[in-house]
C-alpha positions as CSV (number, residue, x, y, z in Angstrom):
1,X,-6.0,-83.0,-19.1
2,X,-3.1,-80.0,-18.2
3,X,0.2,-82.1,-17.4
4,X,1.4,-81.8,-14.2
5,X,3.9,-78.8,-15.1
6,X,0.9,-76.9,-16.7
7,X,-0.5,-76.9,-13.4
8,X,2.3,-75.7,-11.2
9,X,2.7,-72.7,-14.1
10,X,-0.9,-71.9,-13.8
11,X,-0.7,-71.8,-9.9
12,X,2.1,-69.6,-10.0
13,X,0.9,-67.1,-12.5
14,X,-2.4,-66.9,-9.9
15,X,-0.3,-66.7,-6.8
16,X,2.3,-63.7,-8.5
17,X,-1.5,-62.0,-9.4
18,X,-2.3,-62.4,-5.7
19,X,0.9,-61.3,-4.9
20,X,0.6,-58.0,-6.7
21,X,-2.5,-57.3,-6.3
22,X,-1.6,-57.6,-2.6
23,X,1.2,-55.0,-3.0
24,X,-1.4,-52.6,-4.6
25,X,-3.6,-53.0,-1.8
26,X,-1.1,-52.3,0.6
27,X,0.4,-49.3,-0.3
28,X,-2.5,-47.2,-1.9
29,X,-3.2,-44.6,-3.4
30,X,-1.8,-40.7,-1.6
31,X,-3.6,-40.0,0.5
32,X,-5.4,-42.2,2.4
33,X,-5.4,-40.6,5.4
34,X,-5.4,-37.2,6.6
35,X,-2.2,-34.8,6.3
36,X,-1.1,-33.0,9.1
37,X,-0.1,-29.2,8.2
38,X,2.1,-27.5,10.9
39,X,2.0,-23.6,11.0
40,X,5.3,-22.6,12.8
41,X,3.2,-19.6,14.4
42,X,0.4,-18.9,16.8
43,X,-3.0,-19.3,15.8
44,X,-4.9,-16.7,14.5
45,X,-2.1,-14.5,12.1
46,X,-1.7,-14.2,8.5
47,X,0.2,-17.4,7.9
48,X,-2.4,-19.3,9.8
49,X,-5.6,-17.9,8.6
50,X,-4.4,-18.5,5.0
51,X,-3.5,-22.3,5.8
52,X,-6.6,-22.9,7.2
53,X,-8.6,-21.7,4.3
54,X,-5.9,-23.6,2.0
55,X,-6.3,-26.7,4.2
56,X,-10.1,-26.9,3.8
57,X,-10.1,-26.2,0.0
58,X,-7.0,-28.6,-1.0
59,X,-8.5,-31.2,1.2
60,X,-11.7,-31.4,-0.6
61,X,-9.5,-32.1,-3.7
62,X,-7.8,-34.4,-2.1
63,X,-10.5,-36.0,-0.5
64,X,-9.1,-36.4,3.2
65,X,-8.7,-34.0,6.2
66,X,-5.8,-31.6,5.8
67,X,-5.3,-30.2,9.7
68,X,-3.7,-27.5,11.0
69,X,-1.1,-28.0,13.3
70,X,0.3,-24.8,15.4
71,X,3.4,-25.0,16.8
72,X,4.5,-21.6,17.4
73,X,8.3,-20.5,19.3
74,X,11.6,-19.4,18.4
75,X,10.9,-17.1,15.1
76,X,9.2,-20.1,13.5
77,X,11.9,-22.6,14.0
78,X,11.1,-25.1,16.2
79,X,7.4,-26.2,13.9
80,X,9.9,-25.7,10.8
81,X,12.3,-28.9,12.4
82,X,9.2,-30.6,13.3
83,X,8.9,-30.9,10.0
84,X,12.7,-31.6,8.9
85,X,12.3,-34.6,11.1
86,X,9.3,-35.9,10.7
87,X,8.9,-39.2,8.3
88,X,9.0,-38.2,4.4
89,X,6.0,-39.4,3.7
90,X,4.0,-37.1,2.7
91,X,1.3,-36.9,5.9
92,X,3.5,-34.0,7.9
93,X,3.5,-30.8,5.6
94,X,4.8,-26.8,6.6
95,X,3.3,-23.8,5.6
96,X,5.3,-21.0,6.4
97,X,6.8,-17.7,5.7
98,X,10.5,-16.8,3.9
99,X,12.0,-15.8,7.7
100,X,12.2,-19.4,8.9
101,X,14.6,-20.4,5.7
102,X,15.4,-17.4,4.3
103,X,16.8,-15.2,7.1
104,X,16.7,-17.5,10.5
105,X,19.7,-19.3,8.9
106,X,21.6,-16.2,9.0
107,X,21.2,-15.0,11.9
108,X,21.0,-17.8,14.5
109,X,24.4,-19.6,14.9
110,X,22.8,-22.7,16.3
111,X,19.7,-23.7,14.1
112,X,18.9,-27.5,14.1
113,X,17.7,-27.8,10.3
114,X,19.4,-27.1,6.6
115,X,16.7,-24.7,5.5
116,X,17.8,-26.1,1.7
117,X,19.0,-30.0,2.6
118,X,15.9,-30.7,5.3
119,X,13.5,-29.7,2.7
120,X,11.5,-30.6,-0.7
121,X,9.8,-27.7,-2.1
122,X,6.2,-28.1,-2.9
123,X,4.5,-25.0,-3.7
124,X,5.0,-21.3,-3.2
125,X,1.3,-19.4,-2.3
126,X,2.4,-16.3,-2.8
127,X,4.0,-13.3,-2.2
128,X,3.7,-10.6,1.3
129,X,5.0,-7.1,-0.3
130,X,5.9,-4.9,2.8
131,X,5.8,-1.3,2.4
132,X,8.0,1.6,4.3
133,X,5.7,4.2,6.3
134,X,6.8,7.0,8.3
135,X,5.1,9.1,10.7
136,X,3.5,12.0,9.2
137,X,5.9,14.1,11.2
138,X,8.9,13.3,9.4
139,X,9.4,15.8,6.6
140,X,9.1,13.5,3.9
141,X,6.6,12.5,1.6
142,X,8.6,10.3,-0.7
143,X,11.3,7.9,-0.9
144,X,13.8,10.3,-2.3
145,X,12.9,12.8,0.6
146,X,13.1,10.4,3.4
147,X,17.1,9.3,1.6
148,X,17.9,12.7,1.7
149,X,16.8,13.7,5.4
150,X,18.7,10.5,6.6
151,X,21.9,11.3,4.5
152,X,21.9,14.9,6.6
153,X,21.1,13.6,9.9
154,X,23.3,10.4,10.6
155,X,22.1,8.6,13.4
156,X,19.5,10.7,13.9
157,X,16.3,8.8,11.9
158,X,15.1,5.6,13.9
159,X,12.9,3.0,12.6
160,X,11.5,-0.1,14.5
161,X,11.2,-4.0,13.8
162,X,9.2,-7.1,15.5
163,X,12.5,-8.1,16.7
164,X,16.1,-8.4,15.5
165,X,16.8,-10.6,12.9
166,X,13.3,-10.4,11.5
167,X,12.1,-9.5,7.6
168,X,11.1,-6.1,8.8
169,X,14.2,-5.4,10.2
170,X,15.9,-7.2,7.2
171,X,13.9,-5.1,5.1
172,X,15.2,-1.5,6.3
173,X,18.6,-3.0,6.2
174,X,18.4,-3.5,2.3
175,X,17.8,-0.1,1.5
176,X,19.9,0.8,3.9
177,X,22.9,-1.1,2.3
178,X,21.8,0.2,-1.1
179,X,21.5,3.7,-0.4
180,X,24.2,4.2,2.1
181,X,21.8,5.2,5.2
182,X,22.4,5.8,9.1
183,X,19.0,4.9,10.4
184,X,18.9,3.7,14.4
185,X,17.1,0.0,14.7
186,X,14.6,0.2,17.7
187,X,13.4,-3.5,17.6
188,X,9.9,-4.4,19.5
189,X,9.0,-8.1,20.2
190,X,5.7,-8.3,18.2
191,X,4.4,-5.6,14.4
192,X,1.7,-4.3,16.7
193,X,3.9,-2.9,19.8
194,X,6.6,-1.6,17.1
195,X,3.3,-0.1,14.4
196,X,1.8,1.7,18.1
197,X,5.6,3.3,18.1
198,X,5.6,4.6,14.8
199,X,1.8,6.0,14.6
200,X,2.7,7.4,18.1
201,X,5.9,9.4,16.8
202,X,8.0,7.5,18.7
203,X,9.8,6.2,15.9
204,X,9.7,7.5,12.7
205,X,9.3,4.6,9.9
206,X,9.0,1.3,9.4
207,X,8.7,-1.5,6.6
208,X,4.9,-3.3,7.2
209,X,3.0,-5.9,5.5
210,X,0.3,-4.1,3.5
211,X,-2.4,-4.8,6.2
212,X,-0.6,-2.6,8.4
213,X,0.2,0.0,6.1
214,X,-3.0,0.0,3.7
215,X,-5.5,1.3,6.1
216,X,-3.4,3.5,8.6
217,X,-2.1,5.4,5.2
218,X,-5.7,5.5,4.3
219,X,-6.7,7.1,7.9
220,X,-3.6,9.4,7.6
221,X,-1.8,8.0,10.1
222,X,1.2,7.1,8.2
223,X,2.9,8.2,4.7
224,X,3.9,5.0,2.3
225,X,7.3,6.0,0.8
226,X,6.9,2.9,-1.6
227,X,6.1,-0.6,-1.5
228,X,9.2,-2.8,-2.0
229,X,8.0,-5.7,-4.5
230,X,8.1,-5.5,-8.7
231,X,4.9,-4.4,-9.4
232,X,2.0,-2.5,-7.5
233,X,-0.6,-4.5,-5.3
234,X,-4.1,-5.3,-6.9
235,X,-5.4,-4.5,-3.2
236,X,-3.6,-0.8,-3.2
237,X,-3.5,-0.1,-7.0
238,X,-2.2,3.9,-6.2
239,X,0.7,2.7,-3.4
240,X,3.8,3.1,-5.4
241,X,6.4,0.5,-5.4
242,X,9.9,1.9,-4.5
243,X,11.2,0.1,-7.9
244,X,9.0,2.9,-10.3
245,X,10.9,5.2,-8.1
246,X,13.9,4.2,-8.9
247,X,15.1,2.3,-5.8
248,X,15.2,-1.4,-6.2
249,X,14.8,-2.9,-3.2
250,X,12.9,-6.1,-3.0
251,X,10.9,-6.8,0.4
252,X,8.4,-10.0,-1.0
253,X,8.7,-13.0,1.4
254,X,7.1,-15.5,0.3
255,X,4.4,-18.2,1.9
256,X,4.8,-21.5,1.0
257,X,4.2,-25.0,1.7
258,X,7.0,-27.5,1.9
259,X,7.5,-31.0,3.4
260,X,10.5,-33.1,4.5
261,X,13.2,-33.7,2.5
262,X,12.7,-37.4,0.3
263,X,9.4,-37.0,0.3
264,X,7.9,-38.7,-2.2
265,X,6.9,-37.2,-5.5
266,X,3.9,-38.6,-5.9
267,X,2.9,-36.8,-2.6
268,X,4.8,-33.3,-3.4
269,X,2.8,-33.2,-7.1
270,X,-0.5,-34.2,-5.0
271,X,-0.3,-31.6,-2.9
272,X,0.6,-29.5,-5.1
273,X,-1.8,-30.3,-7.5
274,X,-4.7,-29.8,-5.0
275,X,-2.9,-26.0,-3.9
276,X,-2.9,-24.6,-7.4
277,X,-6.6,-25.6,-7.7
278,X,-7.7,-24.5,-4.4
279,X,-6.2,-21.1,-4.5
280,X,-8.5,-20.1,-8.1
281,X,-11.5,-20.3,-5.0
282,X,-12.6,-16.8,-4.4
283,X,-13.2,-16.5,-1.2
284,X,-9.2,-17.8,-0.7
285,X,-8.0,-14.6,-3.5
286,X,-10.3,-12.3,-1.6
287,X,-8.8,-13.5,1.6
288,X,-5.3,-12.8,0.1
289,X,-6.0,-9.6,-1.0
290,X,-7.5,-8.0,2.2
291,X,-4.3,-9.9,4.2
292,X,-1.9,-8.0,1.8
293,X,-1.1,-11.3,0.1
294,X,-0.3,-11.6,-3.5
295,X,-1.3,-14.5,-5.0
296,X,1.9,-16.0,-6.7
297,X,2.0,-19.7,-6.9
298,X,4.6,-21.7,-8.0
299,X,5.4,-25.4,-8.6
300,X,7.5,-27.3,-6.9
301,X,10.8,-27.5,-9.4
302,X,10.1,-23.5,-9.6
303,X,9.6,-22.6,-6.1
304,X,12.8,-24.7,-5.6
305,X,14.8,-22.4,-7.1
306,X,13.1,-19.5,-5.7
307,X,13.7,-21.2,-2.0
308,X,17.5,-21.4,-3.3
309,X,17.4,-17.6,-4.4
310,X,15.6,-15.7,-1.8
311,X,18.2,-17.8,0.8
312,X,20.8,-15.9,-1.0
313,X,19.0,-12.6,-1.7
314,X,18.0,-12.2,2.2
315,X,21.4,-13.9,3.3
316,X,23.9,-11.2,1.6
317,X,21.8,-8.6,3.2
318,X,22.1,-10.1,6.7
319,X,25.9,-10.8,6.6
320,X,26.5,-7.0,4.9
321,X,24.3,-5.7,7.8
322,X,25.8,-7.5,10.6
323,X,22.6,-9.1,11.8
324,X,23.6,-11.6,15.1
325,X,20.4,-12.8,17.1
326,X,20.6,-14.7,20.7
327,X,20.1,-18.6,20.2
């Protein structure tokens, strides 16, 4: 017969079992339930089609519901502190473009997030290479022309923007800075009012995300002076990038996904995880490539230090422009 201490040992050792197993039951396994994914901009544009096609295909992986959230308004900042606040738990995600924590932070004086601090980094999608186009009008038919015709009439030049403080605007401000131009900012509040301008004559260039650019070039409506990322676009293999050219200027933002800051690991490597895989879909690269996307995706230690980077990169040219928006 088990003495009387024998006993109480074996019912402890069954109740700490119990006890653990309870614990295991109770938290999980991430996920176990469906992850909301806000889009900080209006149905139905780039960043939204993308993380819709994203959300089904990651979801699968995942094996619960991934749903997209709009909440478009103030250049993408008020879904971006939805996020910020929301509980790091890994069921409130953001997908989102560079402007909300690249440039936003530079040019509003009242924004209610840390675009660094509020954050954990899960993965960067990819890359949206703008290009500069001018109206055929303009006597130039490369970058080195259009420099020169600004540099001998000051002032004169205009280009347009969906708004001020935005990464088109940003854009013509780098190569501004760099090449010492005097080009006259006409901003527009939305790419297709301020694209109308420029095919109408009524301002002369403009930097564009390649859907804009790719097929009005192609229908002569506008010359590409360059494209401003590294290396040429799968999508328009003969648009040269102003870098071959000789001008460096880099105009990549990138789209990626990132949650609330102390978010779990666990969660951020998940997520991750099911990204990377979801992206090698072909349907998703084809999607990319006719939006002008360039599929670049990195994890989440090395899209951290690209978030860190590109804050400093699109910062320096916002405080060397002078770039103030209206809170």
């Amino acid at each position: 017969m088990k003495t009387l201490t024998q006993t109480f040992k074996t019912l402890a050792l069954c109740a700490g079992m119990a006890l653990c197993g309870f614990g295991a039951q109770a938290q999980g396994v991430y996920p176990d339930k469906s992850i909301r994914m806000v889009v900080p901009y209006n149905a139905g544009g780039g960043t939204d089609v993308l993380a819709r096609a994203i959300a089904v295909g990651a979801g699968k992986i995942l094996k619960q519901t991934i749903v997209v959230d709009n909440k478009p308004g103030a250049s993408g900042m008020i879904g971006s502190d939805f996020v910020a606040k929301a509980a790091p738990d890994g069921y409130t995600i953001l997908m989102t473009a560079a402007d909300t924590h690249s440039i936003n932070p530079h040019v509003y004086p009242k924004i209610a997030y840390d675009a660094l601090k509020d954050f954990a980094p899960i993965a960067q999608v990819g890359l949206l290479p703008y290009a500069l186009v001018v109206n055929p009008k303009v006597p130039a038919k490369n970058i080195h022309e259009f420099i020169a015709l600004a540099k001998s009439q000051p002032g004169k030049l205009t280009y347009a923007s969906w708004g001020v403080g935005s990464s088109s605007q940003v854009a013509m401000e780098m190569l501004k800075v760099l090449s010492g131009l005097d080009i006259l900012h006409v901003p527009f509040t939305g790419a297709a009012p301020a694209m109308t301008a420029v095919l109408g004559g009524q301002v002369d260039a403009m930097f564009v995300p390649l859907s804009l650019a790719v097929p009005n070039a192609e229908a002569g409506k506008v010359v590409v002076m360059g494209l401003g990322a590294p290396a040429r676009f799968v999508g328009a293999p003969n648009m040269p990038t102003l870098a071959e050219q000789g001008i460096k200027v880099f105009t990549s933002p990138w789209i990626s996904i990132l949650g609330p800051a102390k978010m779990p690991k666990a969660a951020v490597d998940a997520i991750y995880s099911a990204v990377n895989e979801a992206v090698k879909d072909p349907q998703i690269i084809d999607l990319m490539i006719k939006g002008g996307l360039q599929l670049e995706v990195l994890n989440p230690e090395q899209f951290g230090k690209v978030l860190v980077s590109e804050f400093e990169h699109w910062g320096a040219t916002v405080k060397a422009a002078g770039i103030k928006a209206d809170q």
